[in-house]
mmJSON file of the N, C-alpha and C atoms, coordinates in Angstrom:
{"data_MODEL":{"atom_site":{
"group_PDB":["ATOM","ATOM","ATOM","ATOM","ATOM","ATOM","ATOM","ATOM","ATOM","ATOM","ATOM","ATOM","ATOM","ATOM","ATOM","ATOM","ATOM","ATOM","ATOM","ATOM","ATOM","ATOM","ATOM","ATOM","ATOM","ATOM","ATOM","ATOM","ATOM","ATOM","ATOM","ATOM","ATOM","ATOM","ATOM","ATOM","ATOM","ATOM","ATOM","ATOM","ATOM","ATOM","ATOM","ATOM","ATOM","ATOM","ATOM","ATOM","ATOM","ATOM","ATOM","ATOM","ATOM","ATOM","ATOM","ATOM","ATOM","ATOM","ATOM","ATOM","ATOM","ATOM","ATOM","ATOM","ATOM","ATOM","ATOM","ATOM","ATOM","ATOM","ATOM","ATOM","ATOM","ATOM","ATOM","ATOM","ATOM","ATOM","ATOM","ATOM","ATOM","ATOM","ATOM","ATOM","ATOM","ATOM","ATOM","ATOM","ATOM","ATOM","ATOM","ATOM","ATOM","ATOM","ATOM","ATOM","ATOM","ATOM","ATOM","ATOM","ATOM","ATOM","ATOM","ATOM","ATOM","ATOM","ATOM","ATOM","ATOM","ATOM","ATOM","ATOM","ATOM","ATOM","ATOM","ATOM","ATOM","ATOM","ATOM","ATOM","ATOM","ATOM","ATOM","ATOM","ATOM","ATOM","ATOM","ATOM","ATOM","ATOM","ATOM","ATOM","ATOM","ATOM","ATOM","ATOM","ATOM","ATOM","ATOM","ATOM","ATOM","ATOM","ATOM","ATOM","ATOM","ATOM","ATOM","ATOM","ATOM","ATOM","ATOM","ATOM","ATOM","ATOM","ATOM","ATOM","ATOM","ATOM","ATOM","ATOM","ATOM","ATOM","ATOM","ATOM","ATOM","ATOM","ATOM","ATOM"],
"id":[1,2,3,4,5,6,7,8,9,10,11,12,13,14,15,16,17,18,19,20,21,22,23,24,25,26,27,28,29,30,31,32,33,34,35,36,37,38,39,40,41,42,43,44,45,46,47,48,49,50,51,52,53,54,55,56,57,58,59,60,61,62,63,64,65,66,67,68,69,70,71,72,73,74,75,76,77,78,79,80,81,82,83,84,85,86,87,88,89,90,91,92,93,94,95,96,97,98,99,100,101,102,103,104,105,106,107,108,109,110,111,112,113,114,115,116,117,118,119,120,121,122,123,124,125,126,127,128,129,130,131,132,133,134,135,136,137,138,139,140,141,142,143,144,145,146,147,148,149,150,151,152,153,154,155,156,157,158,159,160,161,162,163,164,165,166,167,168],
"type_symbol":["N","C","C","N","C","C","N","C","C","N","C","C","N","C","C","N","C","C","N","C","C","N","C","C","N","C","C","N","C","C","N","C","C","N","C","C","N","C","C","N","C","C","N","C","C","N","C","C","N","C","C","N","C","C","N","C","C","N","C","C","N","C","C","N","C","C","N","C","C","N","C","C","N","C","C","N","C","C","N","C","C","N","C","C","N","C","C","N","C","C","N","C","C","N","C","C","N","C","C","N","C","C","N","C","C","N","C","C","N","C","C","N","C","C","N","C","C","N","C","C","N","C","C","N","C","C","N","C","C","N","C","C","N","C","C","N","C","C","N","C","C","N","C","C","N","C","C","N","C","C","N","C","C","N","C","C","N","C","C","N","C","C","N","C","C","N","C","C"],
"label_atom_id":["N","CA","C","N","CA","C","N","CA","C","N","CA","C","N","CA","C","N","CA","C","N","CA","C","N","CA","C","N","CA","C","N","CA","C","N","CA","C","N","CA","C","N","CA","C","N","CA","C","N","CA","C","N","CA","C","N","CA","C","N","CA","C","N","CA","C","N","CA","C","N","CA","C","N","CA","C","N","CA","C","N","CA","C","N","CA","C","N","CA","C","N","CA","C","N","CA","C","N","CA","C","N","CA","C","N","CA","C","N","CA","C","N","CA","C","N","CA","C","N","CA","C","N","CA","C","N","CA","C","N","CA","C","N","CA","C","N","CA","C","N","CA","C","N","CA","C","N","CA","C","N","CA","C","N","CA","C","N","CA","C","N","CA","C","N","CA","C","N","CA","C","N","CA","C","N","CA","C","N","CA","C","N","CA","C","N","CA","C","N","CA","C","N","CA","C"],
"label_alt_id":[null,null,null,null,null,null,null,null,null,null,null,null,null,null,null,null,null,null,null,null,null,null,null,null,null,null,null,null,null,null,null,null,null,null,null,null,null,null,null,null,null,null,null,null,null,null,null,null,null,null,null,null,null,null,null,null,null,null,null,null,null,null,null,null,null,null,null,null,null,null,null,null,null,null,null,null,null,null,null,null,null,null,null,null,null,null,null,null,null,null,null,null,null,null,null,null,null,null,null,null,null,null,null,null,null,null,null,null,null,null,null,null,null,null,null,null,null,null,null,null,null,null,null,null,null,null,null,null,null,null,null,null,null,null,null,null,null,null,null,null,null,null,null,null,null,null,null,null,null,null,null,null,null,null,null,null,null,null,null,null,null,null,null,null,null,null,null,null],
"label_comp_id":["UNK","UNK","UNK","UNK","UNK","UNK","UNK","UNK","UNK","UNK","UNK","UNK","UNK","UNK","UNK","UNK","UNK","UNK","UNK","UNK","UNK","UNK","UNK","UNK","UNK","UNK","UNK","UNK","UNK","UNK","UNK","UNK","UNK","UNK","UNK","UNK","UNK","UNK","UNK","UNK","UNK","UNK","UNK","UNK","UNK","UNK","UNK","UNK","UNK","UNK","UNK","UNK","UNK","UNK","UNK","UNK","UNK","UNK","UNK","UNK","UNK","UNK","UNK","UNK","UNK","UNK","UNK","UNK","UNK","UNK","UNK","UNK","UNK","UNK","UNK","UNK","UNK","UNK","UNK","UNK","UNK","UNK","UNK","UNK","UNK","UNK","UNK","UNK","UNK","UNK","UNK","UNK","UNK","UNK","UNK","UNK","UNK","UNK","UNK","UNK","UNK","UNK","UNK","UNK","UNK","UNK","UNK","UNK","UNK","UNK","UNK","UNK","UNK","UNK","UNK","UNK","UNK","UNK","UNK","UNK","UNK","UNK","UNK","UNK","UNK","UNK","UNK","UNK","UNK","UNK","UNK","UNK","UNK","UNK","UNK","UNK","UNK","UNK","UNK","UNK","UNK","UNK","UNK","UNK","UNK","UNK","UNK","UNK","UNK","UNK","UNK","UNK","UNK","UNK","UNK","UNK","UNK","UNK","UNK","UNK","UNK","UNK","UNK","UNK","UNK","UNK","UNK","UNK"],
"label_asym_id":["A","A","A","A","A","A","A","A","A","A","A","A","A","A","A","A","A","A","A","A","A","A","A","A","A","A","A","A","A","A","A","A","A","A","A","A","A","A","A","A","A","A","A","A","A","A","A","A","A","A","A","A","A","A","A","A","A","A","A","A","A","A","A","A","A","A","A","A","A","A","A","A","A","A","A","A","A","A","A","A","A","A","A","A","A","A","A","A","A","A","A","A","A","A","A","A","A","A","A","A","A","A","A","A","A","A","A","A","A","A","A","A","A","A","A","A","A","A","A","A","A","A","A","A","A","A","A","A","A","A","A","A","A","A","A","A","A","A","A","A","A","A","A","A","A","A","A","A","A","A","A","A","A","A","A","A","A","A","A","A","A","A","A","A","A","A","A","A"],
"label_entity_id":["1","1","1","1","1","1","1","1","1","1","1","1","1","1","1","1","1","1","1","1","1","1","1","1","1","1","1","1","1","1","1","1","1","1","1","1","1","1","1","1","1","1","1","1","1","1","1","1","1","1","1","1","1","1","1","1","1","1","1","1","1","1","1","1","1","1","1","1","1","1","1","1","1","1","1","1","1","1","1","1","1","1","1","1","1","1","1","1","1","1","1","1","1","1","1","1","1","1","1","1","1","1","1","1","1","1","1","1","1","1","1","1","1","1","1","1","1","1","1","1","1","1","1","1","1","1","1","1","1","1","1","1","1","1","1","1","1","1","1","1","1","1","1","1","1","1","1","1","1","1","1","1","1","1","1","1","1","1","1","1","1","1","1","1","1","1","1","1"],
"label_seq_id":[1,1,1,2,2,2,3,3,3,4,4,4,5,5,5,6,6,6,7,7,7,8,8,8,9,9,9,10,10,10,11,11,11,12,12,12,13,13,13,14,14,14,15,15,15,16,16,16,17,17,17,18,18,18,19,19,19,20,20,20,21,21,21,22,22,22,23,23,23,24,24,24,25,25,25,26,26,26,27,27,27,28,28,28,29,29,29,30,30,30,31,31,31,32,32,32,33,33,33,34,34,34,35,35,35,36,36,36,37,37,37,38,38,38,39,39,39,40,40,40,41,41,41,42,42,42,43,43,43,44,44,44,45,45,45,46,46,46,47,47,47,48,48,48,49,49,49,50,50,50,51,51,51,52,52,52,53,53,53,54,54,54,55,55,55,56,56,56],
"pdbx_PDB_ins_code":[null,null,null,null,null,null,null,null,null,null,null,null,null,null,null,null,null,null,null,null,null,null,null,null,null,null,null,null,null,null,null,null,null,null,null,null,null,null,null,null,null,null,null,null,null,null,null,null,null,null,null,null,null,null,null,null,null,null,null,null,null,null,null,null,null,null,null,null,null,null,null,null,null,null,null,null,null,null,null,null,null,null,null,null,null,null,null,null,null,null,null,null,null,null,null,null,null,null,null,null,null,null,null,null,null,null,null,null,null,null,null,null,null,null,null,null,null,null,null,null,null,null,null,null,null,null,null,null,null,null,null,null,null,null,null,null,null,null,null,null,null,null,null,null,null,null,null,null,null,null,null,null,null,null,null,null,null,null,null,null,null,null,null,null,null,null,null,null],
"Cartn_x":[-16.518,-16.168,-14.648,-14.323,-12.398,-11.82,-12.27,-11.802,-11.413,-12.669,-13.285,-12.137,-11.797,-10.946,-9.627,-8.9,-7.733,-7.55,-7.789,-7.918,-7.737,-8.867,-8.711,-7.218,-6.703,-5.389,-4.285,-4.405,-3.225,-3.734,-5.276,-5.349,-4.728,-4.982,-4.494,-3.03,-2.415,-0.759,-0.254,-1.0,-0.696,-0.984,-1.915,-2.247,-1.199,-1.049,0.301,1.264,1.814,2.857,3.433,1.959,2.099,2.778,1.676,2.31,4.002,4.212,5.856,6.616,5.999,6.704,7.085,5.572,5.884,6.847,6.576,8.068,9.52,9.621,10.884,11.136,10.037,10.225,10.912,10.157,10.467,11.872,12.343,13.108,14.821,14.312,15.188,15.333,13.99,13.814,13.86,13.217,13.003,11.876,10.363,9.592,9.162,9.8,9.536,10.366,11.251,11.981,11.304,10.577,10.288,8.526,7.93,6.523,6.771,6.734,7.126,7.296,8.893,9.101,8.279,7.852,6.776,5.468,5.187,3.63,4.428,5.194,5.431,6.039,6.688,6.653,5.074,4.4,2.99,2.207,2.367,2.147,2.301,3.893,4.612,3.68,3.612,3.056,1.965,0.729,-0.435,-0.612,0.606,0.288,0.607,1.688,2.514,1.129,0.377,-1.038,-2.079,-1.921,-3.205,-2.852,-1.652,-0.972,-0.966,-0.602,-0.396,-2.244,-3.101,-4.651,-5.092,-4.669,-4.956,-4.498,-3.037,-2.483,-2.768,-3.61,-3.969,-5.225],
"Cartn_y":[-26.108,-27.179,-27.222,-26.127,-26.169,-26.73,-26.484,-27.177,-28.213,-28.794,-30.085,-30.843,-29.917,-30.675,-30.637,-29.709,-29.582,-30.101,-30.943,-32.077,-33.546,-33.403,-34.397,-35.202,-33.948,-34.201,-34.88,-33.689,-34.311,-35.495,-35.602,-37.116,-38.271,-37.948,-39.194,-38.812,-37.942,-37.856,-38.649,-38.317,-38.894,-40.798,-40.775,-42.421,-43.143,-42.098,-43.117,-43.128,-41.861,-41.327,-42.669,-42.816,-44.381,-45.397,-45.776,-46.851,-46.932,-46.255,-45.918,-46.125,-45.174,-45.354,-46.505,-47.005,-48.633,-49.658,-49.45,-50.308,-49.932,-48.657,-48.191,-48.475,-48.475,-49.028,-50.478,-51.544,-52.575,-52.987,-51.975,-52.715,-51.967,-51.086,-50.521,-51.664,-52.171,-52.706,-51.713,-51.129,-49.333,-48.9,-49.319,-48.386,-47.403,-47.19,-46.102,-44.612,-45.066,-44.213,-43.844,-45.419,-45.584,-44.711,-44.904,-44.49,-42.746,-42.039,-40.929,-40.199,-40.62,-40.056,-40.176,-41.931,-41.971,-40.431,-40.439,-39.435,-37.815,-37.621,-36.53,-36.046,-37.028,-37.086,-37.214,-38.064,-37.898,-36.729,-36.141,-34.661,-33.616,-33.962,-33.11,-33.343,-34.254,-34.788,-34.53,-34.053,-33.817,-32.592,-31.803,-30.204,-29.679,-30.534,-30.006,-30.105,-31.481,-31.211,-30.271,-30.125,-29.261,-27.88,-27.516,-26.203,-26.041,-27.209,-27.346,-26.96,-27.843,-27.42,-26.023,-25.449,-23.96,-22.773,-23.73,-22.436,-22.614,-23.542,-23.959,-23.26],
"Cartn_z":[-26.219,-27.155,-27.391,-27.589,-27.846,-26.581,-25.573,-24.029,-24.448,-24.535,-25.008,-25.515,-26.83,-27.999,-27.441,-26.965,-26.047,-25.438,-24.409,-23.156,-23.697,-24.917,-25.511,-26.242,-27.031,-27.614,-26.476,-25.016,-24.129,-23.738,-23.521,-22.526,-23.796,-25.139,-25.987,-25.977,-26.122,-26.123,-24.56,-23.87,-22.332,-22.486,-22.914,-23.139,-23.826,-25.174,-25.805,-25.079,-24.563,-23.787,-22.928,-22.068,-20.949,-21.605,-22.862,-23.368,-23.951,-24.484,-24.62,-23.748,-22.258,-21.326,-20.924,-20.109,-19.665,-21.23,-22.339,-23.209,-22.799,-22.516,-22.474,-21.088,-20.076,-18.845,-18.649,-19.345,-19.105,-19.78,-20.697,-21.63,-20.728,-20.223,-19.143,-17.711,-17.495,-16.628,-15.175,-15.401,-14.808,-14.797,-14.598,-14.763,-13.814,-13.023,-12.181,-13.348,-14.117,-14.834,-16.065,-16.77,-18.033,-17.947,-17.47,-17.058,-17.08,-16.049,-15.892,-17.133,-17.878,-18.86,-20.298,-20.618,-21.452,-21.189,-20.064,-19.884,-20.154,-19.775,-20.273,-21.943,-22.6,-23.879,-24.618,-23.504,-24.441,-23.952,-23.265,-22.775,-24.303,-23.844,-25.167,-26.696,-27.209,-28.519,-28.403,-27.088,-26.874,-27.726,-26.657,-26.803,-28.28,-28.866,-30.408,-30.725,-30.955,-32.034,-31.638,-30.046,-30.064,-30.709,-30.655,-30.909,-32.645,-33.834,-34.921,-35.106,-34.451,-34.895,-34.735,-33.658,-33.486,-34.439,-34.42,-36.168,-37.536,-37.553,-39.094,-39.791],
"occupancy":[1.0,1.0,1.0,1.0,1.0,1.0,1.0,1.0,1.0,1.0,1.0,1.0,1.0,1.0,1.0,1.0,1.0,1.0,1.0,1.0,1.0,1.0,1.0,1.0,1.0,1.0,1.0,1.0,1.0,1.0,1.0,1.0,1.0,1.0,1.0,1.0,1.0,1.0,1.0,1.0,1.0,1.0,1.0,1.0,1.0,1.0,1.0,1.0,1.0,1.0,1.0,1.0,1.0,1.0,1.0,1.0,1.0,1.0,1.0,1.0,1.0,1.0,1.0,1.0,1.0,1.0,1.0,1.0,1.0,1.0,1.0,1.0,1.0,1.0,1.0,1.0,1.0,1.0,1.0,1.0,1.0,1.0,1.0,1.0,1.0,1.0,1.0,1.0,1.0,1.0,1.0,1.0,1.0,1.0,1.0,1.0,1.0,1.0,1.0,1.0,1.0,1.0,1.0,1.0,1.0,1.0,1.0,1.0,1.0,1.0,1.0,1.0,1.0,1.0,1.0,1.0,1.0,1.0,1.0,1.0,1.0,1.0,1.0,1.0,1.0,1.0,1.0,1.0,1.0,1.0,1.0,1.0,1.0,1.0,1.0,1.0,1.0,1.0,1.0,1.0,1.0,1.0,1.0,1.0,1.0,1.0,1.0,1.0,1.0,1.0,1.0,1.0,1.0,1.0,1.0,1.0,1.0,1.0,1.0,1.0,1.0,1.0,1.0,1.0,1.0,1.0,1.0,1.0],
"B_iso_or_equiv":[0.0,0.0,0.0,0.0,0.0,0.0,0.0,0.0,0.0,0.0,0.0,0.0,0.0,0.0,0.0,0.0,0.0,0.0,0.0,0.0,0.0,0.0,0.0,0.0,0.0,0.0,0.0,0.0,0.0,0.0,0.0,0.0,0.0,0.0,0.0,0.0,0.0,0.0,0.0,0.0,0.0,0.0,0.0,0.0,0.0,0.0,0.0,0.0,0.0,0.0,0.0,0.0,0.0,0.0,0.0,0.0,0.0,0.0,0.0,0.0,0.0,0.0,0.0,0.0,0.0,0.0,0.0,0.0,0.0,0.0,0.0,0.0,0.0,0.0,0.0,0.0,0.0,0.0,0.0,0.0,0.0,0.0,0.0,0.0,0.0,0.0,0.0,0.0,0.0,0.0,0.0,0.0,0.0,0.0,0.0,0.0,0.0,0.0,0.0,0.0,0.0,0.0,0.0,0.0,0.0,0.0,0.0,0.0,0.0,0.0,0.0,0.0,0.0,0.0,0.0,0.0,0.0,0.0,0.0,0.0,0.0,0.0,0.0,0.0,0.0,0.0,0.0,0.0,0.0,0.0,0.0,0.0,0.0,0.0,0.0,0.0,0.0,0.0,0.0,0.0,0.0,0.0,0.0,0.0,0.0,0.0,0.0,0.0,0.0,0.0,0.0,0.0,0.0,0.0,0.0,0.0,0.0,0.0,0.0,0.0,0.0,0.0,0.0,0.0,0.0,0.0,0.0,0.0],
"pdbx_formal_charge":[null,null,null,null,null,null,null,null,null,null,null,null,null,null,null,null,null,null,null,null,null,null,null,null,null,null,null,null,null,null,null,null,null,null,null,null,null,null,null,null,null,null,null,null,null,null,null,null,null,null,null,null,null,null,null,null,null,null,null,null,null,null,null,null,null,null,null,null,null,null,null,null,null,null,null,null,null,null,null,null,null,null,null,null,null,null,null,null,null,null,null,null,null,null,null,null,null,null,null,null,null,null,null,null,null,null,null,null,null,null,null,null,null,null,null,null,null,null,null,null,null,null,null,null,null,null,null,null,null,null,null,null,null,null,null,null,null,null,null,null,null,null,null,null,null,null,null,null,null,null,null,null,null,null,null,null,null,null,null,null,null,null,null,null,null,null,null,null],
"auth_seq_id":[1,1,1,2,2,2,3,3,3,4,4,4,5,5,5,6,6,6,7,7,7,8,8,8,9,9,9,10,10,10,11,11,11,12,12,12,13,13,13,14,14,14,15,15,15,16,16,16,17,17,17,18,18,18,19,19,19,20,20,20,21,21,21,22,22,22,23,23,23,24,24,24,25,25,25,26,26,26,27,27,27,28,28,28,29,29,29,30,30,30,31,31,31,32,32,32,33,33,33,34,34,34,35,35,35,36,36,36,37,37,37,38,38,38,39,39,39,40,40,40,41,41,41,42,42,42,43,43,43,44,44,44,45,45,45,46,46,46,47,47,47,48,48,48,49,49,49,50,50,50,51,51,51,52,52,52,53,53,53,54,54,54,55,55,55,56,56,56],
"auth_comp_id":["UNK","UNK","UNK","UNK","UNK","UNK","UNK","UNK","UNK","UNK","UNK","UNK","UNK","UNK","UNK","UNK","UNK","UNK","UNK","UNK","UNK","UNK","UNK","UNK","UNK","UNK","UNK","UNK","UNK","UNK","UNK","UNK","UNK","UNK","UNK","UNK","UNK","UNK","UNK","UNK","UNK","UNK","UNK","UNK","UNK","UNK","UNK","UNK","UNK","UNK","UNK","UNK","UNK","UNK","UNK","UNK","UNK","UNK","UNK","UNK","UNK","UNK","UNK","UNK","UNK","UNK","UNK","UNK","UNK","UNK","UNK","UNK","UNK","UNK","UNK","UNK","UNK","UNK","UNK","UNK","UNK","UNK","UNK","UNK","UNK","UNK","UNK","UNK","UNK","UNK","UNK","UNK","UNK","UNK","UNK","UNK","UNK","UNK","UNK","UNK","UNK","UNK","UNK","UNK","UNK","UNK","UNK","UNK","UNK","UNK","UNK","UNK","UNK","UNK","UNK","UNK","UNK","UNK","UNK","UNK","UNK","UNK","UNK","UNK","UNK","UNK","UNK","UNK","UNK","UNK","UNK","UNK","UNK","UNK","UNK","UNK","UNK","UNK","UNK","UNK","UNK","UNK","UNK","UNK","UNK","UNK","UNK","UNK","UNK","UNK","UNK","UNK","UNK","UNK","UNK","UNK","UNK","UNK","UNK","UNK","UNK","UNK","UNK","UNK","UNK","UNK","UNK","UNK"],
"auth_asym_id":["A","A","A","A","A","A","A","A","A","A","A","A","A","A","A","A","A","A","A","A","A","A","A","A","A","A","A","A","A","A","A","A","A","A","A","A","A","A","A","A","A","A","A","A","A","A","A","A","A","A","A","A","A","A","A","A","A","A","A","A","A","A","A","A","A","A","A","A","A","A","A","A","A","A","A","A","A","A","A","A","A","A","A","A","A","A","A","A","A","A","A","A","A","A","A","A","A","A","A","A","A","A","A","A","A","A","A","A","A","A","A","A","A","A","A","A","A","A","A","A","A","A","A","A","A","A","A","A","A","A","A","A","A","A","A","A","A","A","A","A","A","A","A","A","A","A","A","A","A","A","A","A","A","A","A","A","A","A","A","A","A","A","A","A","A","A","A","A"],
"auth_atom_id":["N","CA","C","N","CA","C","N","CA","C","N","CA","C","N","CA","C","N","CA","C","N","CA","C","N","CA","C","N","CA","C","N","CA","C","N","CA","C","N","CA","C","N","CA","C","N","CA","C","N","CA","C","N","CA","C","N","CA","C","N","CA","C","N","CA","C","N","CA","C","N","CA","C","N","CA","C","N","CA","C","N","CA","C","N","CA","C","N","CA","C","N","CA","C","N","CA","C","N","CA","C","N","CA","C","N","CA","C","N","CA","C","N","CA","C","N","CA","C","N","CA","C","N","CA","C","N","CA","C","N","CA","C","N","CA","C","N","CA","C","N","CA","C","N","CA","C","N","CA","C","N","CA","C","N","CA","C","N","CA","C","N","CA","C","N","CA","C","N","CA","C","N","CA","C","N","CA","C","N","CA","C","N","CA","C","N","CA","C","N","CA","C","N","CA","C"],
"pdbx_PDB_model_num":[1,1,1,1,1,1,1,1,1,1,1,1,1,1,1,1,1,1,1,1,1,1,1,1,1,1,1,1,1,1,1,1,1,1,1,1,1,1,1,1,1,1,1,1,1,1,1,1,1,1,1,1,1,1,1,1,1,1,1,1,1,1,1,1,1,1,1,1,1,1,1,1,1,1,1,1,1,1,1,1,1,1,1,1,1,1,1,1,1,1,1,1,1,1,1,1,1,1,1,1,1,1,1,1,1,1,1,1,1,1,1,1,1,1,1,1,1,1,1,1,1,1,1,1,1,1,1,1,1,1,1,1,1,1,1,1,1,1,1,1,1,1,1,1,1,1,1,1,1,1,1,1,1,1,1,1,1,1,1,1,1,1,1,1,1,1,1,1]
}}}
């Protein structure tokens, strides 16, 4: 079940991540640049919450 919940956090940090990306993509007019970096910021924001739930 914790799998479960862990995967979960990055696939939604990754989802927003996209969406960010592709804005910052287009607004760059870059998304080969904007994409990329969006998913790994939502990577990042995945893992902070899964990590903040584990120490609480």
């Amino acid at each position: 079940m914790k799998k479960n919940n862990q995967t979960n956090y990055v696939a939604a940090g990754i989802a927003i991540g996209t969406g960010i990306g592709a804005t910052i993509g287009v607004a760059m007019e870059n998304l080969a640049i904007g994409i990329p970096l969006g998913v790994a910021i939502g990577a990042g924001i995945g893992f902070v919450l899964k990590e903040k739930k584990r120490t609480r």
